[in-house]
N, C-alpha and C positions, 0 to 999 in steps of 0.2 A: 434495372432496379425499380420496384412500382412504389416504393414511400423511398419521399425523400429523407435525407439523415438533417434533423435539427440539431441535436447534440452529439458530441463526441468524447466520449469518458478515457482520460490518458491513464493509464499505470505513468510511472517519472521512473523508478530507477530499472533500466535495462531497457526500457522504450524508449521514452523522449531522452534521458541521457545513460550514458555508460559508466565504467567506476571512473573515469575521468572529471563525472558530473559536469561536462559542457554540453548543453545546446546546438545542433550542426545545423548551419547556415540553412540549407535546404528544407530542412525538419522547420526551421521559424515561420522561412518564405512559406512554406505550405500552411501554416497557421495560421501567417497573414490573410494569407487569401482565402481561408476557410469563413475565417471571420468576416472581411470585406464582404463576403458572398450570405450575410446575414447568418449563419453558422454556430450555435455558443460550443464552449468546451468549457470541462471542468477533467482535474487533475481526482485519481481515485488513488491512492497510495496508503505506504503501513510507514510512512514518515511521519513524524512530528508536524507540528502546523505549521513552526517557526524555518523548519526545514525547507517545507516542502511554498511556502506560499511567495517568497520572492520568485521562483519558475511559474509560479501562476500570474505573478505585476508583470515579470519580463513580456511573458505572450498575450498578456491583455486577459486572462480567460477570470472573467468576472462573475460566475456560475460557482455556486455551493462546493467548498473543497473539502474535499473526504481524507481524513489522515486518519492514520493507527487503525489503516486497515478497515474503516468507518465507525468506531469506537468513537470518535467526534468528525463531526460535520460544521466546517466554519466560515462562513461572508468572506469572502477575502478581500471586499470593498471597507469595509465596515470593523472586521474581526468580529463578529457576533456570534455568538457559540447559536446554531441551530439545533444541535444532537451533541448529547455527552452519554456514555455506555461504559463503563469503567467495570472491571474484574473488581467483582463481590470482595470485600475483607477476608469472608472466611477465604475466597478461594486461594486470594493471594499467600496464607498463610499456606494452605495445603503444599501449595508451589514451590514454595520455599524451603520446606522440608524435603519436598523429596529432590531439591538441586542442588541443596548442599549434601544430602545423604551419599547424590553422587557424583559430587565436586565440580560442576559445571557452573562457566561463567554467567549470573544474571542480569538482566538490569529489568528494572521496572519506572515506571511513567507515571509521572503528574506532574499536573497544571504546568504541561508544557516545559519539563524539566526532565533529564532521567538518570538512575542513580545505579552507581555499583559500589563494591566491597575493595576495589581494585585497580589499577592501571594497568594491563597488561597488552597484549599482540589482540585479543579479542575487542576489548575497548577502544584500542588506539583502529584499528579496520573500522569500527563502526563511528567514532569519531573524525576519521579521514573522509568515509561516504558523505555523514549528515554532515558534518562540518559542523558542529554543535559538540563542545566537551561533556565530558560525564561530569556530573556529583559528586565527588568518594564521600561514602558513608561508612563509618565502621560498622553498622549493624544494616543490613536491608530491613530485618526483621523487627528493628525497635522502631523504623524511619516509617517505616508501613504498619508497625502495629494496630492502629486503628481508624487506616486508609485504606482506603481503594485503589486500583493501578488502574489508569488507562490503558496501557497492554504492558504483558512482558514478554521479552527476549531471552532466550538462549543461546549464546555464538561457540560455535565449537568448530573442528574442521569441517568441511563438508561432506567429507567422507563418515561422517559422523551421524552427522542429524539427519540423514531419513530415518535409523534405529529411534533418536530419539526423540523426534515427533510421534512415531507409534507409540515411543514408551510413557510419554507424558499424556496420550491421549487415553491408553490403558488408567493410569495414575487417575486421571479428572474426569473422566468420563463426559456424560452429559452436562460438567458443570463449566466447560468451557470448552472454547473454539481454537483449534491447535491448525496451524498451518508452517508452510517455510515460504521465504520472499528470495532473500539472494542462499545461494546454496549452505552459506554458514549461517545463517539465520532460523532458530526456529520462534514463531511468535506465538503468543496465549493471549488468549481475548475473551471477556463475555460473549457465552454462548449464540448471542442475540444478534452479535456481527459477525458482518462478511461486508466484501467488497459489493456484491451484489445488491444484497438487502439494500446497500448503500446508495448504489448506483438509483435504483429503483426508490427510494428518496428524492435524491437529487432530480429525477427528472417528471416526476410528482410534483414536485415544489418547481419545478419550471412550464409543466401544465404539457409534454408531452409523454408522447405513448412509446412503447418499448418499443416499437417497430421503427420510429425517427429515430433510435439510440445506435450511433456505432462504439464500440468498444476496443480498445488496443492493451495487449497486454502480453506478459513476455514469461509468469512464473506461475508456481502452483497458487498461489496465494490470488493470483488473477481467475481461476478456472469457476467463480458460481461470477465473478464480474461480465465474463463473456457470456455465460449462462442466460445473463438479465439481459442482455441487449439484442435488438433485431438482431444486429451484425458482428458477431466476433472473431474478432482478429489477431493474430497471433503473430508472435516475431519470432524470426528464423532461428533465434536460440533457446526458444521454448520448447522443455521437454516433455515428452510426449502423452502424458495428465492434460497438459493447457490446447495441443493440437488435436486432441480428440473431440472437444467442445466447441472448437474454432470454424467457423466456416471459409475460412481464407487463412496463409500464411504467407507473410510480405519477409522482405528482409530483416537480419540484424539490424541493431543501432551504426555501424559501423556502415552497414549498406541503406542507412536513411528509412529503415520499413515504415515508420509512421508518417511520412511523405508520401513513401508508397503507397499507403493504405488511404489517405485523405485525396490525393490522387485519383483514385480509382472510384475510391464507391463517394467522397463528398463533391469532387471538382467536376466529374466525368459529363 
C-alpha cells in the first residue's frame, strides 16, 4: 500500500454492528489499536445522531459524524451541527402524497425526532434497530406542513422496496436522493446528499486526501461512500451494487470483516 490510511469512515449498521446492535469484542480491539496507532475514524450512517453517536463515545472516534445518510454532519465531542441538508417542504409534501396514495408506512425526521401515523411491525423493526421510539402523529402532513425533513423512510417488506425505490425515484425525480440501507428500508433525502459527498467533507475538515480515506460498508446506500475513498471496502453480505465499487471484500459482521479490513490495509 503506497499512502497510508489516516481515516477510516465506518457505515454502523451491518458493519460495525448486526441487528443485534452489539459491538464484537475484536471489532473494538481493532479500533483500539487503529487509533493508538494515530489513526482517526468517523461513523458515516443513515442513523439519527442520537442513535448513531454513543457507538462513536463507545470507540473513542472523535472525527465529524455523518447521520441521515449525511443530511447532517455533527462534533460528537461537542454536538455542534456542522452541516444540516433537510428534504425541501415542497418536496416533503410531494412524498407524502404519493405514500399515502399507495398505503405505505412513513416516517420522516426532525431535530433529531422521527414521526409516524402508526405503531405497527414496520415501526416497532425500526425502533428495535435505532432503539429510539417513534412520535405518533395523527397527521404527518399537518406536523410537516411548513417543515422540512431531515430524510424520510419507507419500510415495507424487503421483497418490496427494490420496486419501490425506483417507483419513488420515477415519482421525485431530480428533486431528491432515493436509496435503501437495511433491505426494508427505503430512505429520501435532498438531492445534495450521499454518504460520499459526506465522507469527502469529513475528511476536508480533517485536512486529508481521499487517497488516506479507508471506507467500510456493507449496503446500497454505502456504494458513492466507497466511491469517495482511496480504499473501499466491503462486507461479505453486501450485494452485489456495493462489491462492484469495492476494491476488497472482508467478512460478515458475524465473521468480524471490519477487523479484517483495519487489519489488513490500516495495522499491516
Amino acid at each position: 500500500m503506497s499512502v497510508a490510511i489516516r481515516l477510516v469512515a465506518f457505515d454502523l449498521d451491518g458493519t460495525l454492528v448486526g441487528r443485534d446492535v452489539e459491538l464484537r469484542p475484536r471489532v473494538e480491539a481493532a479500533i483500539a489499536k487503529m487509533r493508538a496507532a494515530g489513526v482517526r475514524g468517523c461513523i458515516v450512517t443513515g442513523r439519527m445522531y442520537r442513535a448513531a453517536v454513543p457507538f462513536a463515545r463507545r470507540l473513542g472516534l472523535d472525527a465529524p459524524l455523518v447521520c441521515y445518510q449525511g443530511a447532517a454532519i455533527v462534533d460528537p465531542v461537542s454536538d455542534t451541527v456542522l452541516r444540516d441538508a433537510p428534504l425541501p417542504v415542497e418536496t416533503v409534501r410531494e412524498l407524502i402524497d404519493v405514500v399515502e396514495r399507495d398505503r405505505r408506512h412513513l416516517q420522516l425526521y426532525r431535530n433529531d425526532e422521527y414521526y409516524c401515523e402508526a405503531r405497527n411491525r414496520f415501526s416497532d423493526l425500526y425502533a428495535s434497530l435505532a432503539r429510539v421510539q417513534p412520535v405518533i402523529v395523527p397527521s404527518l402532513r399537518e406536523t410537516f406542513a411548513f417543515s422540512p425533513a431531515t430524510k424520510a423512510v419507507v419500510i415495507d417488506d424487503a421483497s418490496q422496496t427494490k420496486a419501490y425505490e425506483q417507483r419513488l425515484r420515477d415519482a421525485l425525480g431530480e428533486r431528491a436522493y432515493v436509496t435503501r440501507s437495511y433491505p426494508e428500508f427505503v430512505e429520501v433525502l435532498n438531492p445534495a446528499v450521499d454518504k460520499g459527498d459526506a465522507l469527502r467533507y469529513v475528511a476536508e475538515h480533517l485536512g486529508f486526501d481521499a487517497s488516506e480515506v479507508l471506507a467500510i460498508g456493507d449496503s446500497w446506500n454505502d456504494t458513492p461512500l466507497l466511491a469517495a475513498a482511496g480504499i473501499g471496502v466491503a462486507m461479505g453480505s453486501a450485494p452485489p451494487e456495493l462489491r462492484a465499487v469495492a476494491h476488497a471484500v472482508v467478512a460478515d459482521v458475524e465473521g468480524d470483516g471490519v477487523a479484517e479490513a483495519i487489519e489488513r490495509y490500516v495495522l499491516a
